[in-house]
C-alpha positions as a Markdown table, in Angstrom:
| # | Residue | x | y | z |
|---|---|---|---|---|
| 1 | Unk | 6.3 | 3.2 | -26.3 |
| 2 | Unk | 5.5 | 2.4 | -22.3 |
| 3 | Unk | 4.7 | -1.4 | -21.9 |
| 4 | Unk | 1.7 | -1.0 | -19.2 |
| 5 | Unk | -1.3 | 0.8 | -19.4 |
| 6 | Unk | -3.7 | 1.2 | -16.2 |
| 7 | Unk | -7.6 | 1.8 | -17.4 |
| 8 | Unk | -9.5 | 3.7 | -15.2 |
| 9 | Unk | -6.4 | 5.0 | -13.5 |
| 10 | Unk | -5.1 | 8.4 | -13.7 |
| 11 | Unk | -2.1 | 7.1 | -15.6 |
| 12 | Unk | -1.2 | 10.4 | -17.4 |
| 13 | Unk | -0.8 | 12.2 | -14.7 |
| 14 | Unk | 1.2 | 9.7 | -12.8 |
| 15 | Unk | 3.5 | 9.2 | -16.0 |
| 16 | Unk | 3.9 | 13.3 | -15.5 |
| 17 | Unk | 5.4 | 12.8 | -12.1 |
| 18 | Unk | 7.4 | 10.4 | -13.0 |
| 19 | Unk | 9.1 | 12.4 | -15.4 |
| 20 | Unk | 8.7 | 15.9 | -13.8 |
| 21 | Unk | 8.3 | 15.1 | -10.2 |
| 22 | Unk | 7.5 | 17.5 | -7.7 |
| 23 | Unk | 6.6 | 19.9 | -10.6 |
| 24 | Unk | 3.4 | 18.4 | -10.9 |
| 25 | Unk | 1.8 | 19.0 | -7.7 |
| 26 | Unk | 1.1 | 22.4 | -8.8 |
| 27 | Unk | -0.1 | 23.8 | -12.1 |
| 28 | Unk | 2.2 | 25.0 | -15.3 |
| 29 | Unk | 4.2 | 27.5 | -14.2 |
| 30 | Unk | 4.1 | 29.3 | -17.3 |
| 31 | Unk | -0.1 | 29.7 | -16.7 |
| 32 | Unk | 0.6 | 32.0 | -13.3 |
| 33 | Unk | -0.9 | 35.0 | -13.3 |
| 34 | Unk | -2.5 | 34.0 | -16.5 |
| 35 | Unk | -5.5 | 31.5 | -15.8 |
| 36 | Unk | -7.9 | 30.9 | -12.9 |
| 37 | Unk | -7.7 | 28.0 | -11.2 |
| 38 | Unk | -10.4 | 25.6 | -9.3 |
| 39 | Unk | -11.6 | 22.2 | -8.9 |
| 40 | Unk | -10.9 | 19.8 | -11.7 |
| 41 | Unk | -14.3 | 18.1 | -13.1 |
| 42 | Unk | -12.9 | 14.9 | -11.8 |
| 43 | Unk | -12.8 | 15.7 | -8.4 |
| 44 | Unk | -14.2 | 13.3 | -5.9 |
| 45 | Unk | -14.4 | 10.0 | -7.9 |
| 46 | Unk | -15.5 | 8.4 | -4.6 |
| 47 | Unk | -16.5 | 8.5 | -0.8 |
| 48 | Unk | -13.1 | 8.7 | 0.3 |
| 49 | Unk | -12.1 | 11.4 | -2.1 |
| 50 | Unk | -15.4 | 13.1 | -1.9 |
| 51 | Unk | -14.3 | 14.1 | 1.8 |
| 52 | Unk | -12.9 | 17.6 | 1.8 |
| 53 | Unk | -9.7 | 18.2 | 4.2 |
| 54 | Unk | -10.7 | 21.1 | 6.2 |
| 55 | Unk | -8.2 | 23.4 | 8.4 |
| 56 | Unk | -9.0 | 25.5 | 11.6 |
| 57 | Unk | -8.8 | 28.6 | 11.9 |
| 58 | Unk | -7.7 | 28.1 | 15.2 |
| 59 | Unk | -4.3 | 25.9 | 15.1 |
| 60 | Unk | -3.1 | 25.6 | 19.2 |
| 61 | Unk | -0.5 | 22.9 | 17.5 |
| 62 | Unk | 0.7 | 25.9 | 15.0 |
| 63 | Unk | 1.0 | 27.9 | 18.1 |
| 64 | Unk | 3.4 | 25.4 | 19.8 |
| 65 | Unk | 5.5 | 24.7 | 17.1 |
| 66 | Unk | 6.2 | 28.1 | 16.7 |
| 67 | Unk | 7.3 | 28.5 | 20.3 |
| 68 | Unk | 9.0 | 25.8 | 20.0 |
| 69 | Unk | 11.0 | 26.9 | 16.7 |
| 70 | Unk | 11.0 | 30.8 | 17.9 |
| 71 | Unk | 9.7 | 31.2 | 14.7 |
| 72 | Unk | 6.4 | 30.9 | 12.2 |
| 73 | Unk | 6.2 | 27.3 | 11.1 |
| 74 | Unk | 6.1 | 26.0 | 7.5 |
| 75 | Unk | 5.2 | 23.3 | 5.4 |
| 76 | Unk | 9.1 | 22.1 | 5.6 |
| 77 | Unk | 9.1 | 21.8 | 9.6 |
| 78 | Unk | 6.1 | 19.0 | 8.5 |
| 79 | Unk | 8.0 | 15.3 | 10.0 |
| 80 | Unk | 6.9 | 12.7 | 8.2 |
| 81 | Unk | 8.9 | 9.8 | 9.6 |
| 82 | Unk | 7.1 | 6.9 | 11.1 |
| 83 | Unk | 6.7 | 3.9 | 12.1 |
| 84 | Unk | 5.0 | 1.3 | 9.9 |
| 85 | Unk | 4.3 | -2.4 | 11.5 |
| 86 | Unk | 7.4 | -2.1 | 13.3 |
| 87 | Unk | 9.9 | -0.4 | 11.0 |
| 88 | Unk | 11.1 | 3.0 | 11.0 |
| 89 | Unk | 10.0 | 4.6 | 7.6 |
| 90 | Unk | 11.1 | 7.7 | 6.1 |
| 91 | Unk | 7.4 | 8.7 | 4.6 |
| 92 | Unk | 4.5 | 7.4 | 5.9 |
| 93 | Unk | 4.4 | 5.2 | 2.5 |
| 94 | Unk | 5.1 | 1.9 | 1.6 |
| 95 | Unk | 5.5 | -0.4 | -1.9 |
| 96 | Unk | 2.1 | -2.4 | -2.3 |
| 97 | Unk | 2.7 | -6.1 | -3.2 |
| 98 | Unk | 3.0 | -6.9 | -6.9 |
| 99 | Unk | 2.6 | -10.5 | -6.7 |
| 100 | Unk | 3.6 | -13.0 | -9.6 |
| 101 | Unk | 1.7 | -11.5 | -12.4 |
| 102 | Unk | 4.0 | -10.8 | -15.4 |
| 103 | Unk | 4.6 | -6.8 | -14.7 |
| 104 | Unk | 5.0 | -7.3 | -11.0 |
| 105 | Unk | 7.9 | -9.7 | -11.0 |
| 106 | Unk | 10.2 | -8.8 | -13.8 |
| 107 | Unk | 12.8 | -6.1 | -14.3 |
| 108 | Unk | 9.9 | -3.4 | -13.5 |
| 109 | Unk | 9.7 | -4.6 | -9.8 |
| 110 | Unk | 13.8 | -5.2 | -9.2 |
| 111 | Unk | 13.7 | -1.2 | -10.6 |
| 112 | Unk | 10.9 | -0.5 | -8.0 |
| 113 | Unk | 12.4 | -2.3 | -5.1 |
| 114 | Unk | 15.8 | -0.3 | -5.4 |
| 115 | Unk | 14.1 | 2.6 | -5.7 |
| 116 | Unk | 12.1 | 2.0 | -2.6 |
| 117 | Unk | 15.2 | 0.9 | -0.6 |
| 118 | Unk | 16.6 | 4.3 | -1.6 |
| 119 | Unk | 13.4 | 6.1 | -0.4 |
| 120 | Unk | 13.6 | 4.3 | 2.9 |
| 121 | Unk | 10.3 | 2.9 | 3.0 |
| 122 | Unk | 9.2 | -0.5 | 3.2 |
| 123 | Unk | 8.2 | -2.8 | 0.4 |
| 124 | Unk | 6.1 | -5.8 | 0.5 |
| 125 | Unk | 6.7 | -8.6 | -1.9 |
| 126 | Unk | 3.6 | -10.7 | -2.9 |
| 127 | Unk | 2.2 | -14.4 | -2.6 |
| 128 | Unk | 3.2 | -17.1 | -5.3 |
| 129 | Unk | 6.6 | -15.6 | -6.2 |
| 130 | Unk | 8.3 | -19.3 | -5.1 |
| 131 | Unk | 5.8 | -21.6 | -6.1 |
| 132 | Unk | 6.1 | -19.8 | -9.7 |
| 133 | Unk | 9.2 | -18.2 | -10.2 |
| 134 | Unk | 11.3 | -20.5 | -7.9 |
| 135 | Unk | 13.6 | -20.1 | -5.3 |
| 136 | Unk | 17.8 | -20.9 | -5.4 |
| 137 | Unk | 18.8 | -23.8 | -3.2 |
| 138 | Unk | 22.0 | -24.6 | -2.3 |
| 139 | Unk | 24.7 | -23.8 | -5.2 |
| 140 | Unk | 21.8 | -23.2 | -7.9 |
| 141 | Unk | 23.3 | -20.5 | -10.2 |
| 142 | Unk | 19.9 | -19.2 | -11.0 |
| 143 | Unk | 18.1 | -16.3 | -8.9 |
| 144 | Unk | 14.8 | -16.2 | -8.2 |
| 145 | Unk | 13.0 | -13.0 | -8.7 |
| 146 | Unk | 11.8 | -13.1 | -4.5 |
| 147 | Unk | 15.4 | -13.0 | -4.2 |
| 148 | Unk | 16.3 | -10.3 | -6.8 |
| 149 | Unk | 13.9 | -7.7 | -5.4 |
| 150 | Unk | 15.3 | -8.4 | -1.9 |
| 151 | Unk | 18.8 | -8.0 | -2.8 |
| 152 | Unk | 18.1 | -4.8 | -5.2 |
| 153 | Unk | 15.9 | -3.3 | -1.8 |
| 154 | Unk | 19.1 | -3.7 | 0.4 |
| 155 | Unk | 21.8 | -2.8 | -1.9 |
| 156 | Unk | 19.9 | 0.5 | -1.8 |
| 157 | Unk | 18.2 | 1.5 | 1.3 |
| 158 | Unk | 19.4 | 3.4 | 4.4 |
| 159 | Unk | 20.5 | 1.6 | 7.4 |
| 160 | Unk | 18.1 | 1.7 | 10.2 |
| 161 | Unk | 14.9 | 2.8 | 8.1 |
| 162 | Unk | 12.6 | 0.4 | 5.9 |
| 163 | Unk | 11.7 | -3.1 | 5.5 |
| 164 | Unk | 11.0 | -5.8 | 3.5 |
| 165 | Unk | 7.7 | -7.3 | 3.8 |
| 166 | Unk | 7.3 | -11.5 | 2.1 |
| 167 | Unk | 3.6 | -12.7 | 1.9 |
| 168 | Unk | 2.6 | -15.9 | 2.4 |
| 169 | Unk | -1.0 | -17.8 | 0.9 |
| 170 | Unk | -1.7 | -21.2 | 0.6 |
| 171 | Unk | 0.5 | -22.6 | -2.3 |
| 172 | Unk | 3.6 | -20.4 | -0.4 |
| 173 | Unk | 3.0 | -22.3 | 2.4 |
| 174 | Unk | 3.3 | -25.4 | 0.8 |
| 175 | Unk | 6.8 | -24.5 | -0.5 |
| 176 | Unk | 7.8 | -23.3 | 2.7 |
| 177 | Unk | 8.6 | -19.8 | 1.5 |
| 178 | Unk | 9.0 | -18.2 | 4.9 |
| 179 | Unk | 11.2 | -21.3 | 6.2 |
| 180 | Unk | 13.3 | -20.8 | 3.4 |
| 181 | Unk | 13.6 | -17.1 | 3.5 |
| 182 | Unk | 14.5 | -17.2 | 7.7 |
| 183 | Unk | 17.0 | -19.7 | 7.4 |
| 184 | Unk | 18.9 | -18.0 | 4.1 |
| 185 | Unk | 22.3 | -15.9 | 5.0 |
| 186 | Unk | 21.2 | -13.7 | 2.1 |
| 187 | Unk | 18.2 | -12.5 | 4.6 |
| 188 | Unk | 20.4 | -12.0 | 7.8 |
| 189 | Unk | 21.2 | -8.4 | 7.3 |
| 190 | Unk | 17.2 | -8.0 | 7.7 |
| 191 | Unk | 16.8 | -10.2 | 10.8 |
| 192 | Unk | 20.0 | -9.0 | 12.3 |
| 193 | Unk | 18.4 | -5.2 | 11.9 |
| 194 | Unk | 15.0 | -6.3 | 12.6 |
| 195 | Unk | 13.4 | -5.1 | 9.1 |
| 196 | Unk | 12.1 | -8.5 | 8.0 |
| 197 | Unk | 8.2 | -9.1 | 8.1 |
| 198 | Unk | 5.5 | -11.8 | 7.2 |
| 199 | Unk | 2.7 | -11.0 | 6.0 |
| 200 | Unk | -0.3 | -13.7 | 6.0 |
| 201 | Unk | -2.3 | -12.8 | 3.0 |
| 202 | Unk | -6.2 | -13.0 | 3.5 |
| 203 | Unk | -7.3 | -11.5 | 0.2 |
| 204 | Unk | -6.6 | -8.5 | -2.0 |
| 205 | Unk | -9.1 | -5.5 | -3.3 |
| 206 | Unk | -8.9 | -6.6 | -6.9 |
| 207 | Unk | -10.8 | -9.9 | -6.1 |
| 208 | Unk | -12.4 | -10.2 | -2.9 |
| 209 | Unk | -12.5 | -13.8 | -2.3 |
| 210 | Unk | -10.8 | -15.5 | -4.9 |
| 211 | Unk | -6.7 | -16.2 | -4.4 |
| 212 | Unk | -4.6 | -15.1 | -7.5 |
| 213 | Unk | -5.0 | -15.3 | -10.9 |
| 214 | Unk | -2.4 | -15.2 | -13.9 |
| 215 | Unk | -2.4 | -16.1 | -17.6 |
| 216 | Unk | 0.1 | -18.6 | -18.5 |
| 217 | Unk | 0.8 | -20.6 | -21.4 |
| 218 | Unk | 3.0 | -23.5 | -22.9 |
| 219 | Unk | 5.3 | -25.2 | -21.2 |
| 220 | Unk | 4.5 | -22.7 | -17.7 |
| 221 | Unk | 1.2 | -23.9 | -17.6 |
| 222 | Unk | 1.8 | -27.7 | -17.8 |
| 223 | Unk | 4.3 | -26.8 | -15.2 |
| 224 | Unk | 2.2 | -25.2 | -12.7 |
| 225 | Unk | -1.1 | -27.5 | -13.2 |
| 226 | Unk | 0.4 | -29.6 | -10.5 |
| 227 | Unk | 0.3 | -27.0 | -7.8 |
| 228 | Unk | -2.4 | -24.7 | -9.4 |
| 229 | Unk | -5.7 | -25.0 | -10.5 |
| 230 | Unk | -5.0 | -24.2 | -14.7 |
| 231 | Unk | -7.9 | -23.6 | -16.7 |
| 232 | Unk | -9.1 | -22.7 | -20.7 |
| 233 | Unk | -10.5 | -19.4 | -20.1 |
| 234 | Unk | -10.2 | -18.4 | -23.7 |
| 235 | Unk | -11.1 | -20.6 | -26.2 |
| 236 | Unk | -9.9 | -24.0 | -27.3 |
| 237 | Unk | -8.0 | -22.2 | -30.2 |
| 238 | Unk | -6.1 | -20.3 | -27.8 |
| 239 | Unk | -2.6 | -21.6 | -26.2 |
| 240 | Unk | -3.6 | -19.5 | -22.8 |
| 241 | Unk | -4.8 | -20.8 | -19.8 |
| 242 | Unk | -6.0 | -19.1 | -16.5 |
| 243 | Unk | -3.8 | -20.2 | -13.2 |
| 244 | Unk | -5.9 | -20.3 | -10.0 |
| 245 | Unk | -4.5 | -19.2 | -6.5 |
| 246 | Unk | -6.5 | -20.7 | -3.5 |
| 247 | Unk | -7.6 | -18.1 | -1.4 |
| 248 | Unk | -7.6 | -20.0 | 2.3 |
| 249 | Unk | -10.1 | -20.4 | 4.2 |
| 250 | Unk | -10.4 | -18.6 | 7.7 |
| 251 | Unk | -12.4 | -17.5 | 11.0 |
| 252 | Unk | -11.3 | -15.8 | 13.8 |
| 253 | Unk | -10.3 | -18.7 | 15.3 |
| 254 | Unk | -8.0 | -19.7 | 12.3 |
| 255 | Unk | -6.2 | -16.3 | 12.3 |
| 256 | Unk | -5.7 | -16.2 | 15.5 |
| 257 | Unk | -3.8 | -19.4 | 15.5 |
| 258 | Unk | -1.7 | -18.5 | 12.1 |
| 259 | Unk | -1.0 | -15.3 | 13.3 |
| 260 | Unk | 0.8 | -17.1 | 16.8 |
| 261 | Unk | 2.4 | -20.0 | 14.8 |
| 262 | Unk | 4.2 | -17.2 | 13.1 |
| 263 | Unk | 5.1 | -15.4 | 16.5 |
| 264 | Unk | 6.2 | -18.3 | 17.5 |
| 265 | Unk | 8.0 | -19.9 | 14.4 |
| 266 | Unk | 9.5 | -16.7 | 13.4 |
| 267 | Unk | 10.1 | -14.8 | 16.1 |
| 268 | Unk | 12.8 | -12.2 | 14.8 |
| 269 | Unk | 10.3 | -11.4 | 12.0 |
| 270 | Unk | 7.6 | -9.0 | 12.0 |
| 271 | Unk | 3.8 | -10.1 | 12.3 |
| 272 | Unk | 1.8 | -8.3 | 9.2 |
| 273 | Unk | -1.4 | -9.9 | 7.9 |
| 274 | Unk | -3.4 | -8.5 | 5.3 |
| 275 | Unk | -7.2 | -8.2 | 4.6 |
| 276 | Unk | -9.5 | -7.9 | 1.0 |
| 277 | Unk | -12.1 | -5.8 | 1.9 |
| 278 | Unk | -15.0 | -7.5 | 3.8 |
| 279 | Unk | -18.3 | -6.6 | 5.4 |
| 280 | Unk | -16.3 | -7.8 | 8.5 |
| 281 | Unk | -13.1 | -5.5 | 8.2 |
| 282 | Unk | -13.3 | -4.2 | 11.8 |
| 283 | Unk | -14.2 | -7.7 | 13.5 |
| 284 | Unk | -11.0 | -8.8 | 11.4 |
| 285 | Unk | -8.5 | -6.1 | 12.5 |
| 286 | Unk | -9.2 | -6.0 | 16.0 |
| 287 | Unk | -9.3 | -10.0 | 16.1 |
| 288 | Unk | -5.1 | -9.7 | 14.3 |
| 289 | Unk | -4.9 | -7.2 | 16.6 |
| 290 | Unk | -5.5 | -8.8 | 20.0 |
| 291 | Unk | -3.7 | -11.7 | 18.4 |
| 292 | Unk | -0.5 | -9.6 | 18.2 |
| 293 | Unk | -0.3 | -8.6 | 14.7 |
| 294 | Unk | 2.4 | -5.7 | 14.1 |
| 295 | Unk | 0.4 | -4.4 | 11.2 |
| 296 | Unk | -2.7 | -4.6 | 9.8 |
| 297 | Unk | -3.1 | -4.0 | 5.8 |
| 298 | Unk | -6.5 | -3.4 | 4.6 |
| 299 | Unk | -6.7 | -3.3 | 0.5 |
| 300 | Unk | -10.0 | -1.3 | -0.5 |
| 301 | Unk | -12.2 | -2.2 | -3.2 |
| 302 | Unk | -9.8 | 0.3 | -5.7 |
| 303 | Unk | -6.6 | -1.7 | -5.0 |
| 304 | Unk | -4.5 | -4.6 | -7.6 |
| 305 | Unk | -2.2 | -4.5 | -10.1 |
| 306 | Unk | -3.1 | -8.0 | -10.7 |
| 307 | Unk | -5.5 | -10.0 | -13.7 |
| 308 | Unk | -9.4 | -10.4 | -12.2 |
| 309 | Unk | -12.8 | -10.5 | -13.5 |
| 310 | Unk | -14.1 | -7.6 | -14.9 |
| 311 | Unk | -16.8 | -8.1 | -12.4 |
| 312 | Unk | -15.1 | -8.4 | -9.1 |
| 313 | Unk | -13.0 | -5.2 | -10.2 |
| 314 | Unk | -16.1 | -3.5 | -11.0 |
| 315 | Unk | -18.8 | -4.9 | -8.5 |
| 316 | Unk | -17.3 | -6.3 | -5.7 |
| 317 | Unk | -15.8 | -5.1 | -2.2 |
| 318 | Unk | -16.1 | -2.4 | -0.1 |
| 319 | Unk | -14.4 | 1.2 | -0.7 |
| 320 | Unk | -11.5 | 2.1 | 1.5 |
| 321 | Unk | -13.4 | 4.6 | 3.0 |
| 322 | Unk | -16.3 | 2.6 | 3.9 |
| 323 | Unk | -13.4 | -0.2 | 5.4 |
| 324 | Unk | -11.6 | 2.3 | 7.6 |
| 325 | Unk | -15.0 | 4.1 | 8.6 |
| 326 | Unk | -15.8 | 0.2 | 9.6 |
| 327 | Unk | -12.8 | -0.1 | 11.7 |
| 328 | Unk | -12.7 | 2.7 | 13.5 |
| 329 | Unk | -10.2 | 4.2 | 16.1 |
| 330 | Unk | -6.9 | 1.5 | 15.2 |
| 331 | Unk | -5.8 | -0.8 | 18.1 |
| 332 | Unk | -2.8 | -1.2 | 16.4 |
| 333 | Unk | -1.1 | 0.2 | 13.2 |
| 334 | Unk | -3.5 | 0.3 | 10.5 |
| 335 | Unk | -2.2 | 0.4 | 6.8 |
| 336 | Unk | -4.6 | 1.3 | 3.7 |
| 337 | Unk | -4.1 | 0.7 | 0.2 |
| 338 | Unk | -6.2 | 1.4 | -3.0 |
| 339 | Unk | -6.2 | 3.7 | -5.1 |
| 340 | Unk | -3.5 | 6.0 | -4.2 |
| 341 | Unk | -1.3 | 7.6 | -6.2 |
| 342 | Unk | -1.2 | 11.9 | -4.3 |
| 343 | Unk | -1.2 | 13.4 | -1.5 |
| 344 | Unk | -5.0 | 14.5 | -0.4 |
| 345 | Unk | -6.3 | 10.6 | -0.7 |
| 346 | Unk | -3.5 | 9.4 | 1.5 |
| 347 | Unk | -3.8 | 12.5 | 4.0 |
| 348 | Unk | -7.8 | 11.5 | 4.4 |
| 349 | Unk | -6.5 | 8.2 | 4.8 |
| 350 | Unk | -4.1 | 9.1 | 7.7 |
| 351 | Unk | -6.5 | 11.0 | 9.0 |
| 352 | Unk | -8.7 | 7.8 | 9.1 |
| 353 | Unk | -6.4 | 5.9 | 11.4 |
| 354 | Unk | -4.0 | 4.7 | 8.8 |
| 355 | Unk | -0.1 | 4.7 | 10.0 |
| 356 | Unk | 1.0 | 5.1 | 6.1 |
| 357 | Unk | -0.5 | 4.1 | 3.0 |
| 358 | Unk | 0.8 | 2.1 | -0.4 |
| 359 | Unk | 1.6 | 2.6 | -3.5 |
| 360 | Unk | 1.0 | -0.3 | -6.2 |
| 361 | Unk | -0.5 | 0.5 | -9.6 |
| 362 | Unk | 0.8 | 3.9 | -9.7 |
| 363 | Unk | 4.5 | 2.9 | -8.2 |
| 364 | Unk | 4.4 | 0.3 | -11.5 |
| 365 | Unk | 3.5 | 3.0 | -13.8 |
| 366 | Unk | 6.0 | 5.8 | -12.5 |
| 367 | Unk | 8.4 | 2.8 | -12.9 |
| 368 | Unk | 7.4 | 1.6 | -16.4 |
| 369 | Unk | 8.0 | 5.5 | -17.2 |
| 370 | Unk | 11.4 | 6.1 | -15.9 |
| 371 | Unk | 13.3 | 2.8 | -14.4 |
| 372 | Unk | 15.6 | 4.6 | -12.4 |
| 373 | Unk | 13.8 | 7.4 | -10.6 |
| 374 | Unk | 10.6 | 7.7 | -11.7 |
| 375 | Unk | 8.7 | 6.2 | -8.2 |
| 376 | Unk | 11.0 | 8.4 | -6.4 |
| 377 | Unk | 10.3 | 11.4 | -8.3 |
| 378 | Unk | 6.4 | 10.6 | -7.7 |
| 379 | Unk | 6.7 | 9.8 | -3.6 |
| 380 | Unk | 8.8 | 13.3 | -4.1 |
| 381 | Unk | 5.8 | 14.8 | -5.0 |
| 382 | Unk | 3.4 | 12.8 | -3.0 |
| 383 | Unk | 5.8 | 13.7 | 0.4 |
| 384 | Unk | 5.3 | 17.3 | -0.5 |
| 385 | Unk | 1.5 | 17.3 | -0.5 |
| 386 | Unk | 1.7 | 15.4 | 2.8 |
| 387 | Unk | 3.8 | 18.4 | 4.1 |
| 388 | Unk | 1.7 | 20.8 | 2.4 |
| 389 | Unk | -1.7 | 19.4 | 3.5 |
| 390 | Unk | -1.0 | 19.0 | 6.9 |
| 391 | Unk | 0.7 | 21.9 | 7.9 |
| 392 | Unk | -2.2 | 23.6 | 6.8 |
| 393 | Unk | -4.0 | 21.7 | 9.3 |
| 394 | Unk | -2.0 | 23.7 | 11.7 |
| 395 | Unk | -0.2 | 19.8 | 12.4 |
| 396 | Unk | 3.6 | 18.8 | 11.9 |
| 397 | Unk | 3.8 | 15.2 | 12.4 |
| 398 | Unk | 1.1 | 12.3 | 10.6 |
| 399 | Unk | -0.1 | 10.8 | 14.1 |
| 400 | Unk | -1.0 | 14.3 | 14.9 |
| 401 | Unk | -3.7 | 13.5 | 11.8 |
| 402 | Unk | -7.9 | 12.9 | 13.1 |
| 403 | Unk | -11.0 | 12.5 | 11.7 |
| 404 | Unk | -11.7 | 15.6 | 12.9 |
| 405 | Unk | -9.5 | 17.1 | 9.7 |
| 406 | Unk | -12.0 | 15.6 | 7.3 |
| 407 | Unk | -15.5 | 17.0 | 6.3 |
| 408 | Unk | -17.9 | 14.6 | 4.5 |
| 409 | Unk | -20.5 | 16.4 | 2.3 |
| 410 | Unk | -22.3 | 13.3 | 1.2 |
| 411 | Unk | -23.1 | 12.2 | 4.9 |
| 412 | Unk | -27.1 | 12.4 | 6.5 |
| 413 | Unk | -24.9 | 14.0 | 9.7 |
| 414 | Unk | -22.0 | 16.8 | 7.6 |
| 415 | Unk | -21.0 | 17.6 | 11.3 |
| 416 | Unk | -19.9 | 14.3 | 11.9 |
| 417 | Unk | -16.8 | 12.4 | 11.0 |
| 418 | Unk | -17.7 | 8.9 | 9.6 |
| 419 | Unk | -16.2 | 7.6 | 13.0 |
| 420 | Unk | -18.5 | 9.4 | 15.0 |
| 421 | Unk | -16.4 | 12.3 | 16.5 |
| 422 | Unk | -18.8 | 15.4 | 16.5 |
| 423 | Unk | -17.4 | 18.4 | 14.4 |
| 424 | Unk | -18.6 | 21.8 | 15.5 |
| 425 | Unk | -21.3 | 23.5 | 13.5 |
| 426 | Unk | -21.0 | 26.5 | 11.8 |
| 427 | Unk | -21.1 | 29.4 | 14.0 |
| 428 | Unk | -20.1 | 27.3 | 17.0 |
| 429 | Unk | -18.6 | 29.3 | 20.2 |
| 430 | Unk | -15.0 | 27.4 | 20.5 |
C-alpha cells in the first residue's frame, strides 16, 4: 500500500507516470485506431488551465530553424535548458521545498533529492529543517536530514547543471542555518561551483500568512515548545499538538534590507526569496527585484505539500494565474509553483513570464510510488509535453515562450492576453 494520499490532486494519474513514464502523456496504445478521443471532462479546473495554448499558422521561428537545421524541425530539436536564479538547469523545472512536515523530510525526500540531482535541475530545501530536525556540529555522528538531502542531491547530479536551494524563516534564522551551511566543508563543492542559493521565505500557497505548521506529539513536542508556538488542536484526550511557524513580518523596506544583508553576508550564494500569493505580488517582485534578488518564486493559491487549515487551502490566496497576470512582464527571473504536475500548465506558465516551474506534491507522490525513478520517469514525461507543446508553437527554446501563445476564453477582452498584449482577431490581415 502507498503511504501518501494527495485529495484533490490528480494523484492517479501522477502514480501512472511514475510507474509508466513517458507512456502516459498519450492515450493506451492498445485504444489507437479504436476510440475517439477529445477533451477530458476535467479540463480546465481553473483560470490558469482554462487558458488554451494556441499555435500560428504562421511560425517565422519554424522557418529559421529549419534553415538553420537544412531540414523540417521537430519536437526533439525543442532546447529546454535554462537558466533558473542563476543555475544552469537541464529542464526548465525545479524541486518545490518540502519543508519539515513528516513526508517532506524522511527517506521520501533523500529519494527525491537524488533523483533531482540526476535530472539536473535544482532543488530547494524548506524552512525549519534545523530548528526541528537538527544540524551535526563538530564530530556529532548523527546527520541531519538538511544535510542528507544535500549530500544525496550531489552524489547524483551533473557537474556544471543544478543547484541546491536552503530557505530561511524566522526560527532558521535564529539557529543560524545559513551561517552554518556557508561555513560547512560538506557545502564547498556548491560554493566552489556556484550552485548554492538562499532563499528568504515570505510565505507559501497553502497558507497565506501564517508560517508553518506540523503535528507533533510526545517527547517532540515538549521539545520544540521552546522555540515554537505548540498548541492542543485536537482534544485534551489526544497526545497531538499543533507546532506554529512565525511567518515574519515585512514591507518593502524590510525586504529590501534582508535581501542586501544576504548579498552582503553570503556573497558566493545565490539571492532567491520567495512569495505566498498576495494582492501585492507584482509590487513584491519588482521591489526583490530592484533589490537584486536572482530569483523570484511566487507559490499560487494551489501550492503545499504541507498540514493548513482546511480554510486557508480552500478560501484563501490568489491563483497562480491571477499572481503572474499581476506581475506582468518579469524584471528578473520569475519562478511559479502550484499545482503542477504536466506539461500544458507549466507551458501557460512559461508563457506567463515564468523561467521554470516546480514540482512539490506531485514530485512526493511519483516518489512515494517508485523511490528510485519514479520523479524522473514523471519530469520524463513532463519534458516531453514541453517539447511537444512548444514546438507546435512553431518555438524551440522556453524564453522563446509569450503571452501571445495563450488564449483566455473566460476573459471580457478573448483577444487579449491577461498581460495586455493585443492578439489579432479572427480574420485579421497579418
Amino acid at each position: 500500500m502507498s503511504a501518501l494520499t494527495a485529495p484533490g490532486f490528480p494523484e492517479r494519474q501522477i502514480r501512472a507516470r511514475a510507474r509508466r513514464g513517458t507512456a502516459e502523456v498519450f492515450p493506451a496504445a492498445g485504444s489507437y485506431g479504436a476510440e475517439l478521443f477529445g477533451p477530458g471532462a476535467d479540463a480546465g479546473a481553473d483560470a490558469l488551465d482554462r487558458a488554451r495554448i494556441a499555435p500560428p499558422v504562421f511560425m517565422p521561428e519554424r522557418l529559421e530553424k529549419l534553415i538553420d537545421l537544412a531540414r523540417e524541425p521537430e519536437f526533439g530539436d525543442v532546447d529546454l535548458t535554462t537558466r533558473t536564479g542563476g543555475f544552469g538547469a537541464s529542464l526548465p523545472l525545479y524541486l518545490s521545498a518540502f519543508g519539515s512536515t513528516r513526508a517532506g523530510s524522511g527517506d521520501l525526500a533523500v529519494h527525491a533529492s537524488r533523483q533531482a540531482g540526476r535530472l539536473g535541475i535544482p532543488m530547494v530545501i524548506g524552512e525549519n529543517m534545523v530548528p526541528v530536525h537538527g544540524y551535526r556540529r563538530g564530530g556529532e555522528a548523527t546527520r541531519s536530514a538538511l544535510l542528507d538531502r544535500i549530500d544525496a542531491y550531489l552524489e547524483a547530479a551533473p557537474e556544471g547543471v543544478g543547484g541546491v536551494v536552503v530557505q530561511q524563516s524566522t526560527e532558521d534564522a535564529d539557529s543560524e542555518v545559513w551561517n552554518l551551511l556557508y561555513s560547512d566543508p560538506a557545502t564547498r563543492p556548491l560554493l566552489e561551483s556556484g550552485r548554492l542559493a538562499f532563499e528568504l521565505k515570505t510565505g507559501q500557497g497553502a497558507k497565506p500568512g501564517l508560517g508553518g505548521m506540523t503535528v507533533v506529539a510526545g517527547a517532540e513536542a515538549e521539545q520544540l515548545a521552546g522555540r515554537y508556538t505548540v498548541t492542543e488542536v485536537f482534544g485534551p484526550d489526544d497526545g497531538r499538538r499543533l507546532r506554529c511557524a512565525t511567518p515574519g513580518t515585512f514591507t518593502d523596506e524590510i525586504l529590501r534590507q534582508q535581501l542586501r544583508f544576504m548579498r552582503n553576508n553570503f556573497p558566493k550564494a545565490r539571492t532567491w526569496v520567495k512569495f505566498h500569493p498576495g494582492r501585492d505580488i507584482g509590487d513584491a517582485a519588482r521591489t526583490a527585484w530592484a533589490a537584486g534578488a536572482d530569483a523570484v518564486t511566487v507559490d499560487g493559491a494551489e501550492g503545499g505539500t504541507g498540514w493548513a487549515p482546511r480554510v486557508f487551502l480552500d478560501q484563501v490566496g490568489l491563483p497562480l494565474g491571477e499572481c503572474l497576470r499581476r506581475i506582468g512582464r518579469p524584471d528578473g527571473c520569475l519562478l511559479a509553483s502550484g499545482g503542477m504536475w504536466e506539461g500544458g500548465r507549466a507551458v501557460r506558465a512559461l508563457a506567463l513570464g515564468a523561467r521554470a516551474v516546480g514540482l512539490g506534491r506531485a514530485a512526493l507522490v511519483a516518489v512515494d510510488e517508485d523511490p528510485e525513478h519514479g520523479l524522473e520517469r514523471l519530469v520524463e514525461s513532463v519534458a516531453l509535453e514541453l517539447r511537444l507543446l512548444i514546438g507546435a508553437l512553431g518555438k524551440y527554446t522556453v524564453t522563446a515562450l509569450g503571452p501571445e501563445d495563450l488564449w483566455w476564453p473566460d476573459s471580457p477582452d478573448a483577444g487579449r492576453s491577461p498581460l495586455g498584449c493585443a492578439q489579432p482577431a479572427v480574420g485579421a490581415a497579418p
